[in-house]
ZADREN-115312 format. One record per residue: residue in three letters; residue number from 1; x, y, z of N, C-alpha, C in turn. Coordinates in Angstrom, 2 decimals. Layout:
[site "ALA"; NUM; [X; Y; Z]; [X; Y; Z]; [X; Y; Z]]
...
***
This chain:
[site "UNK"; 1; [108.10; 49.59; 12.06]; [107.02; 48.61; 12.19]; [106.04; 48.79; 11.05]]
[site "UNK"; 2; [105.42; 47.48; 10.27]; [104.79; 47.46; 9.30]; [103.10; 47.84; 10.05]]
[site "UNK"; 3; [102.66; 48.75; 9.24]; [101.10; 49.38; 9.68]; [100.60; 48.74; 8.19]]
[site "UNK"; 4; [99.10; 48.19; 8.37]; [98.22; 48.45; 7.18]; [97.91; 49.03; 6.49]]
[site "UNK"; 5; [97.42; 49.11; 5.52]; [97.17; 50.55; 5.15]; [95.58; 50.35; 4.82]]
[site "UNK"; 6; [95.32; 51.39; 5.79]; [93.29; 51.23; 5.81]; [93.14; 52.21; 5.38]]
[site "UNK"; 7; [92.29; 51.52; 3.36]; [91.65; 52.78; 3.05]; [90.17; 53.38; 2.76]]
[site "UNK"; 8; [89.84; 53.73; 3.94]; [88.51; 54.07; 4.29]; [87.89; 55.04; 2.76]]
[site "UNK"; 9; [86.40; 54.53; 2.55]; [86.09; 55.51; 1.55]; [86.02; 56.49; 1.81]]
[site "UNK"; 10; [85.99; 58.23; 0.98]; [85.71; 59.18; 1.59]; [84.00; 58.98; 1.69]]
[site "UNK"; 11; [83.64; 59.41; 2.72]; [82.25; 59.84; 3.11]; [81.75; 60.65; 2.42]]
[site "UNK"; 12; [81.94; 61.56; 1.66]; [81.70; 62.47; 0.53]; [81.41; 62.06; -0.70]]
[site "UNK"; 13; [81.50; 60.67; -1.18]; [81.67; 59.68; -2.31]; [80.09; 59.45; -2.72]]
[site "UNK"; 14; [79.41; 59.54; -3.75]; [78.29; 59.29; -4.25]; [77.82; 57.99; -3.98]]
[site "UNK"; 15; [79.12; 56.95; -3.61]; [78.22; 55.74; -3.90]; [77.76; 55.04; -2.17]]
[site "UNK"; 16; [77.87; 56.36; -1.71]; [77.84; 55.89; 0.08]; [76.35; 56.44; -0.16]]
[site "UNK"; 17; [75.26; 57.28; -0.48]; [74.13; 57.62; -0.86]; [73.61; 57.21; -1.59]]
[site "UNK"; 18; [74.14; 56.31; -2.67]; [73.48; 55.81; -3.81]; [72.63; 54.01; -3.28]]
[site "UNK"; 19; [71.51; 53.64; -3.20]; [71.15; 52.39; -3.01]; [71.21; 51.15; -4.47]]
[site "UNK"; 20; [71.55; 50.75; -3.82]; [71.26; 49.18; -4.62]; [70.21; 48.90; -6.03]]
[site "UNK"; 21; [70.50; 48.70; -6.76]; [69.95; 48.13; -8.09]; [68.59; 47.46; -7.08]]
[site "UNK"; 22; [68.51; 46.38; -6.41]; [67.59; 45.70; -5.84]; [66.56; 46.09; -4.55]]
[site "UNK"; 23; [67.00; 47.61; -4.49]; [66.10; 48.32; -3.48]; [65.29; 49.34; -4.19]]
[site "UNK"; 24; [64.66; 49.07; -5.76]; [64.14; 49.68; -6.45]; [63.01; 49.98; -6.16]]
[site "UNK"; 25; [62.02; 51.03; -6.23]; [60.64; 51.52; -6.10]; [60.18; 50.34; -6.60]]
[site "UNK"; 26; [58.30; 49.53; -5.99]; [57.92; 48.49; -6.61]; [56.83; 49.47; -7.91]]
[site "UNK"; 27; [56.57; 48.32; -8.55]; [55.38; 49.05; -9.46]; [54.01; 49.30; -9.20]]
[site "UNK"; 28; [53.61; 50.70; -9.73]; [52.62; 50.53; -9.07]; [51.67; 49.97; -9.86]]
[site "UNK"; 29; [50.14; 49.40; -9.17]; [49.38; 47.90; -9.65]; [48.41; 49.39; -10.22]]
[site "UNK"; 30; [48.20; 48.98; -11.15]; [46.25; 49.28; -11.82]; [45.13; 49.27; -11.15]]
[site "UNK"; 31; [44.75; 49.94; -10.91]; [43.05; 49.93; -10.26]; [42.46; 48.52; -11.07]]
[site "UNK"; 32; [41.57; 47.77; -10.08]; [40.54; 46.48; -11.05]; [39.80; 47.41; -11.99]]
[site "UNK"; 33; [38.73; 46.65; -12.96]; [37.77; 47.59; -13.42]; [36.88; 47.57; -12.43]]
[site "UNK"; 34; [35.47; 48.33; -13.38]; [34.64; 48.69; -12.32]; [33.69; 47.78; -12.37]]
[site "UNK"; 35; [33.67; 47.32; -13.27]; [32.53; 45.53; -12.73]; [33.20; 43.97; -12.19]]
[site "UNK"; 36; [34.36; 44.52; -11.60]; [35.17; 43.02; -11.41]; [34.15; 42.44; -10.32]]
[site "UNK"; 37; [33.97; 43.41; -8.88]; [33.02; 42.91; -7.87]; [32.04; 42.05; -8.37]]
[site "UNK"; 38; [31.00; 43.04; -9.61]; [30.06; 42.79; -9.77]; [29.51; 41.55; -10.58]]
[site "UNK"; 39; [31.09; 41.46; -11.19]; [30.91; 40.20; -12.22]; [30.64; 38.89; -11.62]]
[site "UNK"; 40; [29.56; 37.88; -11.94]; [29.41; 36.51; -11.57]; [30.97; 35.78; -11.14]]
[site "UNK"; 41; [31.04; 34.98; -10.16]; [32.31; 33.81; -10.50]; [32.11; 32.75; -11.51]]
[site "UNK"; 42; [33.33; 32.61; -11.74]; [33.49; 31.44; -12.80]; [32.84; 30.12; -12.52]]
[site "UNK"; 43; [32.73; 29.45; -13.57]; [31.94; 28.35; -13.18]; [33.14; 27.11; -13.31]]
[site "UNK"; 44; [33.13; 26.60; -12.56]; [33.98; 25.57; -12.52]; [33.74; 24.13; -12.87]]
[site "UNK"; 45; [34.75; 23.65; -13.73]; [34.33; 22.37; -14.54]; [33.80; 21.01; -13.19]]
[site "UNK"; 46; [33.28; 20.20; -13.60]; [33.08; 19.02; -12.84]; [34.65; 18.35; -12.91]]
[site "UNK"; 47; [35.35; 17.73; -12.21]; [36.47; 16.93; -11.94]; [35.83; 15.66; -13.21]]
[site "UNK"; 48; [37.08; 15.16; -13.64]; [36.96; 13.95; -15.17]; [36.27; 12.69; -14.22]]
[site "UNK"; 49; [35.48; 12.29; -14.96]; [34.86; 10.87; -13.90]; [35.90; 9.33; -14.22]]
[site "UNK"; 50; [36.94; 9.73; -15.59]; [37.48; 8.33; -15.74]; [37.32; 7.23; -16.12]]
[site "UNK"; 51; [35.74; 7.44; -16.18]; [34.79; 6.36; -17.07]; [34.55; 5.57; -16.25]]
[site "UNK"; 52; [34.17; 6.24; -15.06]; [33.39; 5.13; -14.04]; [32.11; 5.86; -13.95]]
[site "UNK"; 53; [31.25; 4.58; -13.26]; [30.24; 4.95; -13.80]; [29.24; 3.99; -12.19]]
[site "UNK"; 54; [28.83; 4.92; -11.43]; [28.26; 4.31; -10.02]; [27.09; 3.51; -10.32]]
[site "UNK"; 55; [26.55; 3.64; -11.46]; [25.39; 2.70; -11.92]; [25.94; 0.89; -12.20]]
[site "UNK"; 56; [26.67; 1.07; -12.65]; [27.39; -0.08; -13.81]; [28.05; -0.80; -12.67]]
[site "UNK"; 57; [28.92; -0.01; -11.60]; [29.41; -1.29; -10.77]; [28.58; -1.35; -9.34]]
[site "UNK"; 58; [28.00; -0.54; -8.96]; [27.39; -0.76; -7.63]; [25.91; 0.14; -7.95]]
[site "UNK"; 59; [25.15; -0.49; -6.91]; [23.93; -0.04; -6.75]; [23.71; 1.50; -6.68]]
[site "UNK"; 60; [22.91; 2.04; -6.68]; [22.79; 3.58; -6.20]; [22.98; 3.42; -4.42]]
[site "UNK"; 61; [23.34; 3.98; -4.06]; [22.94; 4.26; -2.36]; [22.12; 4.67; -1.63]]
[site "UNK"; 62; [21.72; 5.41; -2.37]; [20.12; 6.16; -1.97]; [19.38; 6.20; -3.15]]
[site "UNK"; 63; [18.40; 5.07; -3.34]; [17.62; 4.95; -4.46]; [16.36; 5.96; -4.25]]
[site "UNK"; 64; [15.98; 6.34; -5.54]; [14.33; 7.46; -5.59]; [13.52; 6.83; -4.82]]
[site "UNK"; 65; [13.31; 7.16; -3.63]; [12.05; 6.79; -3.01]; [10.82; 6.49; -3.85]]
[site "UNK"; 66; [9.91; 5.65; -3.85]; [8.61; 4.85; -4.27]; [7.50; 5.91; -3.15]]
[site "UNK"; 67; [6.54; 6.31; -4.73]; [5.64; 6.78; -3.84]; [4.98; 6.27; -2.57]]
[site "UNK"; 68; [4.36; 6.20; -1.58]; [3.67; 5.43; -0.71]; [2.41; 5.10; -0.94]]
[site "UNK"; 69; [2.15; 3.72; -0.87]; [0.99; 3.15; -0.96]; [0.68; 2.32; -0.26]]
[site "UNK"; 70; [-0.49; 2.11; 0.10]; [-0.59; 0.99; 1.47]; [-0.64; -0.12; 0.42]]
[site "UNK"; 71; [-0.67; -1.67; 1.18]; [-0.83; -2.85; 0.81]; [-2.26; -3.14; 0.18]]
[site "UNK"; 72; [-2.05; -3.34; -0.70]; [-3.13; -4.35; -1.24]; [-3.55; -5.59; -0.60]]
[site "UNK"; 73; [-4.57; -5.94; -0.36]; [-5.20; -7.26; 0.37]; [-5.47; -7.99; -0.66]]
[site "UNK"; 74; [-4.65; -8.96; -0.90]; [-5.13; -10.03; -1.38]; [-6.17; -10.59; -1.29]]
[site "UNK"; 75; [-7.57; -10.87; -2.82]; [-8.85; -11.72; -2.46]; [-8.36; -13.26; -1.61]]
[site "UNK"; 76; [-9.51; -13.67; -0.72]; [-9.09; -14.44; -0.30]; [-10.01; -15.72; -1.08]]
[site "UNK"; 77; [-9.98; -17.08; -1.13]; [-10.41; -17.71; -1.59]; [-11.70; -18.09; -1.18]]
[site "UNK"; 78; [-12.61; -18.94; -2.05]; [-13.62; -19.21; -1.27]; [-14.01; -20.31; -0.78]]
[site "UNK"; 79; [-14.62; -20.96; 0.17]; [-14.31; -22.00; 1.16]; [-14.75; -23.36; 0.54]]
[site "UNK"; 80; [-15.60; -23.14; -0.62]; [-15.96; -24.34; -1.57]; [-16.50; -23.62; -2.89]]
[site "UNK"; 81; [-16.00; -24.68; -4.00]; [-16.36; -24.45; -5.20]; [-17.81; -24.15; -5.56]]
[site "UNK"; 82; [-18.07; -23.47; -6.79]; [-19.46; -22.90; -7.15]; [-20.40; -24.11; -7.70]]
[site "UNK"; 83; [-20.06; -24.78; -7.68]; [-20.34; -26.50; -8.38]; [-20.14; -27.50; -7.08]]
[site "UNK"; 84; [-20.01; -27.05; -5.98]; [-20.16; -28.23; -4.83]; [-21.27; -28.34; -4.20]]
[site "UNK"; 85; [-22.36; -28.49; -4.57]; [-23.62; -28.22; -4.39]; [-23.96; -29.57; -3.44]]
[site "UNK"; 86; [-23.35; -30.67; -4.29]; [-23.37; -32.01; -2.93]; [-23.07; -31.63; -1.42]]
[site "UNK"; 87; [-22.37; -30.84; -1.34]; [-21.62; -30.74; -0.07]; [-22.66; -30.60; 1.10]]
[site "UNK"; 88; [-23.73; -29.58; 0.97]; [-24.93; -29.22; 1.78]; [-25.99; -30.09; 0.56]]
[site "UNK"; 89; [-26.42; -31.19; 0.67]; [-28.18; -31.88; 0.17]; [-28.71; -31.22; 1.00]]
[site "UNK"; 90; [-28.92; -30.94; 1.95]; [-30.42; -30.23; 2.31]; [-30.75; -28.71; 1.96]]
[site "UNK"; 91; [-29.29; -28.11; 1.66]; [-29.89; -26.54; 1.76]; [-30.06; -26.86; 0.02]]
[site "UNK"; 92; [-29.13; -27.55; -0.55]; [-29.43; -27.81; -2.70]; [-30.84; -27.89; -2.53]]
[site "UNK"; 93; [-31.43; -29.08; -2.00]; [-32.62; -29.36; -2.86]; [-33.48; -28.27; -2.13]]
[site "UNK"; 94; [-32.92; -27.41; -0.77]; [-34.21; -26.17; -0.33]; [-33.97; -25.47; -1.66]]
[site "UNK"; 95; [-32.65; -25.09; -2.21]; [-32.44; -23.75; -3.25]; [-33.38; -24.15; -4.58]]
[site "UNK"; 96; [-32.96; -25.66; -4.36]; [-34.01; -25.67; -5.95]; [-35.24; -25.33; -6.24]]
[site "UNK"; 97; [-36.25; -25.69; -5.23]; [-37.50; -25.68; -4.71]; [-38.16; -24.49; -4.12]]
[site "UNK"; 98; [-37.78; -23.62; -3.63]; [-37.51; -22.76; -3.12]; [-36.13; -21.41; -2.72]]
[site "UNK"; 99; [-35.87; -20.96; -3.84]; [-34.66; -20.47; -3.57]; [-35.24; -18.99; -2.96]]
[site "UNK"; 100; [-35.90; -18.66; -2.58]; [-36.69; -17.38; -1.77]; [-35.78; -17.69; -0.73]]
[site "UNK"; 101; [-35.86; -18.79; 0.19]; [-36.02; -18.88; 1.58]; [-34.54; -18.66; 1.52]]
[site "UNK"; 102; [-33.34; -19.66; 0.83]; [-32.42; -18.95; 1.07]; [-31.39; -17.99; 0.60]]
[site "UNK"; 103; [-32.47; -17.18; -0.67]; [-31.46; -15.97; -0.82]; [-31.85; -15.10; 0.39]]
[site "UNK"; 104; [-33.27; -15.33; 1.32]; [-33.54; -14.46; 2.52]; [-32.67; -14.86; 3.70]]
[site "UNK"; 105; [-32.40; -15.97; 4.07]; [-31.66; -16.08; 5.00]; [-29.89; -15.24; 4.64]]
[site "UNK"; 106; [-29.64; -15.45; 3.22]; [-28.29; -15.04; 3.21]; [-28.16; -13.59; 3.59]]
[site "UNK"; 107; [-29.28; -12.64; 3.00]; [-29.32; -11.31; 2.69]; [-29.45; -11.03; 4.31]]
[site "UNK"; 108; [-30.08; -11.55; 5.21]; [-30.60; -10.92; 5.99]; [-28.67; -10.94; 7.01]]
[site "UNK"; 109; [-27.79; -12.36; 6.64]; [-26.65; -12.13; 7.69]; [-25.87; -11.03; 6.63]]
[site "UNK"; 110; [-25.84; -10.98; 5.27]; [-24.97; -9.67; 4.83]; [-25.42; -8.29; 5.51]]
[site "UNK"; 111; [-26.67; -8.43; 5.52]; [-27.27; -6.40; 5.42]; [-26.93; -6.51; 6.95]]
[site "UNK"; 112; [-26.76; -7.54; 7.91]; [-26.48; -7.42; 9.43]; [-27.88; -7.03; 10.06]]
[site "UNK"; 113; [-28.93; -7.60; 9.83]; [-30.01; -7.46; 10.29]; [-30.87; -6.10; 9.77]]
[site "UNK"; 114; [-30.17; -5.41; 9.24]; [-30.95; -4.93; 8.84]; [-32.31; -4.93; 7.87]]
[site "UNK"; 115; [-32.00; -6.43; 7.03]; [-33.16; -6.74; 5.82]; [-33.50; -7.84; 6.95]]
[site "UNK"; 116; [-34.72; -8.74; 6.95]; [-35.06; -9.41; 7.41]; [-34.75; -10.42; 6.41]]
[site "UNK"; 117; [-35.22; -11.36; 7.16]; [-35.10; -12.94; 6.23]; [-36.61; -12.97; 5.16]]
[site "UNK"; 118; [-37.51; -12.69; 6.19]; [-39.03; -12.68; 5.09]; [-39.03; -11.67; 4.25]]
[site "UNK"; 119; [-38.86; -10.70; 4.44]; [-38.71; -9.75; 3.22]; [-38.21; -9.86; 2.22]]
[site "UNK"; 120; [-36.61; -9.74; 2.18]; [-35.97; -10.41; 1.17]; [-36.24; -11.26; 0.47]]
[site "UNK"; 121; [-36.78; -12.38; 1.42]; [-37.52; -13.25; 0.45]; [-38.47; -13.20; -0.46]]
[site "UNK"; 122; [-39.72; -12.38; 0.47]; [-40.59; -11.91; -0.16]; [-40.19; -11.24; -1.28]]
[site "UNK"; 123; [-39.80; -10.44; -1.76]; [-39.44; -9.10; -2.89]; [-38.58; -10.26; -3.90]]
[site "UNK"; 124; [-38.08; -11.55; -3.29]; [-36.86; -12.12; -4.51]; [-38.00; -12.87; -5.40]]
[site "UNK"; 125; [-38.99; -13.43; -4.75]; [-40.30; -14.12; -4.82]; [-40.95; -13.73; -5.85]]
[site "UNK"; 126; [-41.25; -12.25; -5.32]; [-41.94; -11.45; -6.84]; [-41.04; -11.37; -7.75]]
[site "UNK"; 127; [-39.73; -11.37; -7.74]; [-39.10; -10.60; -8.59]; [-39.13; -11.93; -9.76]]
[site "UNK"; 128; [-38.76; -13.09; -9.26]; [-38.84; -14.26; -9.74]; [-39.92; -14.66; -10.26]]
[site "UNK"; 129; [-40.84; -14.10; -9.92]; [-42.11; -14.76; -11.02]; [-42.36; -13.87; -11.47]]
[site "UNK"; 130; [-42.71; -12.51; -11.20]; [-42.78; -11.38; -12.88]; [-41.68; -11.12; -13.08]]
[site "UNK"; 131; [-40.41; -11.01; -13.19]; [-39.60; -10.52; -14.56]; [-38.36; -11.36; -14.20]]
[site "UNK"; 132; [-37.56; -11.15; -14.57]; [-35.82; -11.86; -14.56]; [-35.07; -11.25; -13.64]]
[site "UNK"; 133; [-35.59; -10.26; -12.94]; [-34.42; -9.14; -11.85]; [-34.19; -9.53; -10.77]]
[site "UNK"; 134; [-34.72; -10.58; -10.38]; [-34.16; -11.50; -9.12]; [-32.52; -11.77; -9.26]]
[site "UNK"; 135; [-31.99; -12.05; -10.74]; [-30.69; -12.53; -10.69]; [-29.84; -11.21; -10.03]]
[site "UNK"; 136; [-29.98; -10.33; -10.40]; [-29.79; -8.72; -10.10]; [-29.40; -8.24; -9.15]]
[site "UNK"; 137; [-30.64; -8.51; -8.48]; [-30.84; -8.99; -7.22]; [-30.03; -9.22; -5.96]]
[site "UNK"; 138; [-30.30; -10.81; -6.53]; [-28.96; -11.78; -5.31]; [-27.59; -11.37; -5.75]]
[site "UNK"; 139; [-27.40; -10.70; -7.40]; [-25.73; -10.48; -7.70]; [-25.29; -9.32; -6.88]]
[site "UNK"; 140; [-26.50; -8.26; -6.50]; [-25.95; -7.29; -5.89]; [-25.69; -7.90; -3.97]]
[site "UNK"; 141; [-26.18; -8.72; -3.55]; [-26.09; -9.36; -2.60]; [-24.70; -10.40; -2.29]]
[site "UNK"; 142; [-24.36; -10.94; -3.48]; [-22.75; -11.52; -3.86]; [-22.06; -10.28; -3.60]]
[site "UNK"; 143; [-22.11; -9.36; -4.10]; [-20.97; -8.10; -4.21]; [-20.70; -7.81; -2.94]]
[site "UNK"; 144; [-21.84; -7.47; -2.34]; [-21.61; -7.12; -0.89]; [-21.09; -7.77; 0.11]]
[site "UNK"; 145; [-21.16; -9.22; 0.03]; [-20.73; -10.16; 0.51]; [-19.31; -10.46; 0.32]]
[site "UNK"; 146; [-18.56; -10.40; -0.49]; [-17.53; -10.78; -1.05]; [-16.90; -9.33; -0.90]]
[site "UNK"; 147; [-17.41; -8.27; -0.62]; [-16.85; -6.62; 0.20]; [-16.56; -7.00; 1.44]]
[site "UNK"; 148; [-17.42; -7.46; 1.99]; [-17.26; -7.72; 3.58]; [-16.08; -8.72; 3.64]]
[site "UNK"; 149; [-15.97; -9.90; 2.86]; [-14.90; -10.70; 3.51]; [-14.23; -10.96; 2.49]]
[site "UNK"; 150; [-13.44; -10.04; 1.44]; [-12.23; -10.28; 0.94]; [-12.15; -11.26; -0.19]]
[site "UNK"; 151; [-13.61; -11.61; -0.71]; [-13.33; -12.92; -1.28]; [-13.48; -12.62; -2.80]]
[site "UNK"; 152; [-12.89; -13.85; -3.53]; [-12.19; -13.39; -4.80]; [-13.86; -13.76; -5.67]]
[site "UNK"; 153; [-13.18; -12.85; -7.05]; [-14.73; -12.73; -7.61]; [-14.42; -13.95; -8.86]]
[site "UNK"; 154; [-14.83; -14.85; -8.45]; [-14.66; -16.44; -9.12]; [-15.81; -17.44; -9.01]]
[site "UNK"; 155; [-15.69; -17.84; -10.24]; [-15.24; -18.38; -11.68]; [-14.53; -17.05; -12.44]]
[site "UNK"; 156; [-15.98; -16.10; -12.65]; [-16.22; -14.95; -13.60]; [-16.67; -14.12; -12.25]]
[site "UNK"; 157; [-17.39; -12.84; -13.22]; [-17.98; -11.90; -12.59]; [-19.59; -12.08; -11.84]]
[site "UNK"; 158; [-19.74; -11.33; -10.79]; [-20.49; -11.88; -10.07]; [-22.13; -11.82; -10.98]]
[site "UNK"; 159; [-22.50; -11.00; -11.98]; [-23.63; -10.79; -12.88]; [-23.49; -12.27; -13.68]]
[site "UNK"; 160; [-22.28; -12.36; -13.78]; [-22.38; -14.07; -15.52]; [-22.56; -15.02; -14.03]]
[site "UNK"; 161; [-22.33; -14.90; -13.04]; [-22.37; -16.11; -12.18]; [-23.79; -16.08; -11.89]]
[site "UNK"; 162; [-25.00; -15.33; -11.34]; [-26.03; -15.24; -11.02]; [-26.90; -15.39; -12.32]]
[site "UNK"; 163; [-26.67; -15.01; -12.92]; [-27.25; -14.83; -14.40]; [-27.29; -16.63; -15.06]]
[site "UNK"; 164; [-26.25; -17.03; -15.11]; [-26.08; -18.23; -15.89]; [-26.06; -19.68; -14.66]]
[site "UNK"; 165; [-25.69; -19.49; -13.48]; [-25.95; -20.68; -12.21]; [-26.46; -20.01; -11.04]]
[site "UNK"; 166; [-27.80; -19.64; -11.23]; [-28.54; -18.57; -10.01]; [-28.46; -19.79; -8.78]]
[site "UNK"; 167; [-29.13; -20.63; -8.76]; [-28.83; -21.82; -7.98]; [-27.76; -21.81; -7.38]]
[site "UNK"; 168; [-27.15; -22.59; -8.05]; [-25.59; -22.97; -7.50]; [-24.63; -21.59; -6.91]]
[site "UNK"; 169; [-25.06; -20.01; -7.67]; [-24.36; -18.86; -6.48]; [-25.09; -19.21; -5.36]]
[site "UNK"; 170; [-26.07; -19.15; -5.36]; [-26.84; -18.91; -3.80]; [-26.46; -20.19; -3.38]]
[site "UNK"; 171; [-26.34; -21.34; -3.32]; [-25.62; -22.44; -2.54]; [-24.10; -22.33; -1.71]]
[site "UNK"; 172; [-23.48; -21.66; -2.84]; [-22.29; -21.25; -2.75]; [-22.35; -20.62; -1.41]]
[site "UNK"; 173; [-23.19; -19.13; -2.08]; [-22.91; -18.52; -0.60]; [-23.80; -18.72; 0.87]]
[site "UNK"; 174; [-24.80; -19.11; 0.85]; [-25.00; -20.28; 2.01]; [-24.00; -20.79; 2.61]]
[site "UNK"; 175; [-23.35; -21.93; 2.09]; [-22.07; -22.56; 2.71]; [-20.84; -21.50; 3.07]]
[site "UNK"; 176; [-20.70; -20.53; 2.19]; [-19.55; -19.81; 2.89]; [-20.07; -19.35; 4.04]]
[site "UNK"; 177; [-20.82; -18.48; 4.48]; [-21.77; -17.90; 5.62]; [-21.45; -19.38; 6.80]]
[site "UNK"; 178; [-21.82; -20.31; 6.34]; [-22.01; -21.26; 7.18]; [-20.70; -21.83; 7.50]]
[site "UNK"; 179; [-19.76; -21.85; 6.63]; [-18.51; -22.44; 7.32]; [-17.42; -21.13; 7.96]]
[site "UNK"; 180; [-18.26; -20.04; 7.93]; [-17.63; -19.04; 8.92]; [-18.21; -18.73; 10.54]]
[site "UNK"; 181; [-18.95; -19.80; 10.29]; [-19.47; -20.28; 11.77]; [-20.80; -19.28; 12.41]]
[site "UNK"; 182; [-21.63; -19.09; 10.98]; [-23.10; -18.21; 11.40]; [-23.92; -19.56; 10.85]]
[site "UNK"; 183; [-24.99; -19.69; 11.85]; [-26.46; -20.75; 12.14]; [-27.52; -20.10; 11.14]]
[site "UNK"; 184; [-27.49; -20.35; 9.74]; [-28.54; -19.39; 9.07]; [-29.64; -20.02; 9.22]]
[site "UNK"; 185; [-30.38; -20.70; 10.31]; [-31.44; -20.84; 10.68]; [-32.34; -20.24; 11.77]]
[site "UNK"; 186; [-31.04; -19.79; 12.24]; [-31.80; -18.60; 13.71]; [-31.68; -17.09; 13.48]]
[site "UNK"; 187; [-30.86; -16.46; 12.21]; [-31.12; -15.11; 11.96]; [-29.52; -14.06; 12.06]]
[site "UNK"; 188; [-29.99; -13.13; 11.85]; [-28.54; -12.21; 12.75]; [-28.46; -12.25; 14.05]]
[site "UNK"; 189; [-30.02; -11.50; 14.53]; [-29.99; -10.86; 15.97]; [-29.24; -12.21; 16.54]]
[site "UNK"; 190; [-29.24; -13.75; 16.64]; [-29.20; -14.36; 17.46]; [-27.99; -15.07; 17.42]]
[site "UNK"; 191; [-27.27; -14.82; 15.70]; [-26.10; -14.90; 15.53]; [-25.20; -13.99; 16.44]]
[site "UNK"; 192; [-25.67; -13.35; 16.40]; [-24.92; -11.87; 17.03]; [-25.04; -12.24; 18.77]]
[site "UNK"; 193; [-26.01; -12.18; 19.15]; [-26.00; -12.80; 20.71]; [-25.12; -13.87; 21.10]]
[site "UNK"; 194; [-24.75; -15.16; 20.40]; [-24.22; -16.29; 20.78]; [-22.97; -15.58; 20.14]]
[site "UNK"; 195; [-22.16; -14.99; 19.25]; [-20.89; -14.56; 19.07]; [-20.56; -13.58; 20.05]]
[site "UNK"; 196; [-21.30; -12.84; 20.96]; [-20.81; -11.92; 22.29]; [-20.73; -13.11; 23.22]]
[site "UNK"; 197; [-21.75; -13.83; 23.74]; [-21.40; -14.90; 24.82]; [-20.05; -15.32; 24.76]]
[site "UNK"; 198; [-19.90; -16.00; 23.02]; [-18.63; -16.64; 23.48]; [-17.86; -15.84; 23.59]]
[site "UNK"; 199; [-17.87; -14.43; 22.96]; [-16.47; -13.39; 23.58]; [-16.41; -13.10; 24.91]]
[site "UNK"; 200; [-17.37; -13.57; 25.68]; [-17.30; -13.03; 26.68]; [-16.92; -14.21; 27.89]]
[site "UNK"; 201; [-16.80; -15.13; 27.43]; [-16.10; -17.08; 28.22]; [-14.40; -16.55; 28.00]]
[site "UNK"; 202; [-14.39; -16.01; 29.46]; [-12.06; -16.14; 29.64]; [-11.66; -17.18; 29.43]]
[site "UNK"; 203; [-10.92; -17.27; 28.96]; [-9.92; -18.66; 28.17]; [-9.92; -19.41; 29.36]]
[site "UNK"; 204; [-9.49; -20.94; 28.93]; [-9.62; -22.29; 30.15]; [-7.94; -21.69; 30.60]]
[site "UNK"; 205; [-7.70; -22.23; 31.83]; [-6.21; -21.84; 32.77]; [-5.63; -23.56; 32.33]]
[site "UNK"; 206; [-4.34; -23.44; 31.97]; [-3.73; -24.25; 31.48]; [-3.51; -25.34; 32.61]]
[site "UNK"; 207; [-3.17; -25.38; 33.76]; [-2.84; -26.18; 34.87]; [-2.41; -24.75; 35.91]]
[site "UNK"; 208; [-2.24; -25.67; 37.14]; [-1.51; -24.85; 38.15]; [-0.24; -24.76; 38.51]]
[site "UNK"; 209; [0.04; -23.94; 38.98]; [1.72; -24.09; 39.66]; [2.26; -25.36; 40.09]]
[site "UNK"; 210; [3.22; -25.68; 39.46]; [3.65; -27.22; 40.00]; [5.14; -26.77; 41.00]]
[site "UNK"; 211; [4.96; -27.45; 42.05]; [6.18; -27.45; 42.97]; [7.29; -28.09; 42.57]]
***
């Protein structure tokens, strides 16, 4: 009978102890230096933009905020021209004749009762017959006036307006006073009394419940 023939290596053979070309010791690595820790990281480039450009095709998205500032108030206009002197004949020909009485009535609704009507008058009176400082005067009385209600400083400035049509300012502002619905014949105090009354009349009731 045919047997194989098995030929086992001897066990004694060098290459039964010997390992593999590919089971070699690895190498050993280098210590880092001694400032690698300590050294900064690299700085890394920005990514290429491609030549776009977020300005050129679209808006910013979050634009620089604008410092904050409140609104400006617009001067408001004034209720008749400095040259409409027709409009009121009775208070024109008082200003011509007498312009005491109503740069006192005006002064007395600006200062809010505090200047009287005769006083003012009085002091514009003197000022007007010894020297020229009456215009001065009533211009500093425009200023204040036109503080209180917003109103624009027109033609010119309020000194070339008093200075060159003393008349015709003080007419002016007469009528504004008056078409803001103050009686410059009865004063502040009484201006002031009849503007609480009517704040104080509750609105009319429209109708009643209808079924």
């Amino acid at each position: 009978m045919w047997k194989p023939n098995l030929c086992l290596p001897n066990s004694s053979s060098p290459k039964m102890h010997s390992k593999p070309e590919y089971y070699s010791a690895a190498p050993v690595m280098a210590p880092p230096p001694a400032d690698y820790y300590s050294a900064a990281p690299p700085v890394m480039a920005p990514p290429p933009s491609y030549g776009y450009t977020p300005s050129a095709y679209y808006p910013s998205p979050l634009p620089p905020s604008a410092p904050f500032s409140a609104p400006a108030h617009r001067p408001v206009s004034w209720s008749t021209d400095l040259c409409d002197c027709t409009d009121d004949c009775g208070n024109c020909c008082m200003t011509c004749f007498c312009p005491c009485v109503t740069f006192g009535r005006i002064a007395e609704i600006v200062d809010r009762g505090s200047t009287s009507c005769g006083t003012a008058g009085t002091l514009y009176a003197v000022l007007y017959m010894l020297s020229c400082c009456h215009c001065l005067y009533s211009c500093f009385t425009r200023k204040k006036m036109r503080a209180q209600y917003s109103l624009a400083e027109r033609p010119c400035n309020d000194c070339c307006v008093h200075c060159c049509c003393e008349f015709c300012a003080l007419c002016q502002e007469y009528r504004e006073l008056n078409n803001r619905g103050f009686d410059m014949t009865i004063g502040w105090q009484m201006n002031a009394e009849r503007q609480a009354r009517a704040a104080m009349i509750p609105p009319p009731v429209l109708g009643g419940m209808m079924r």
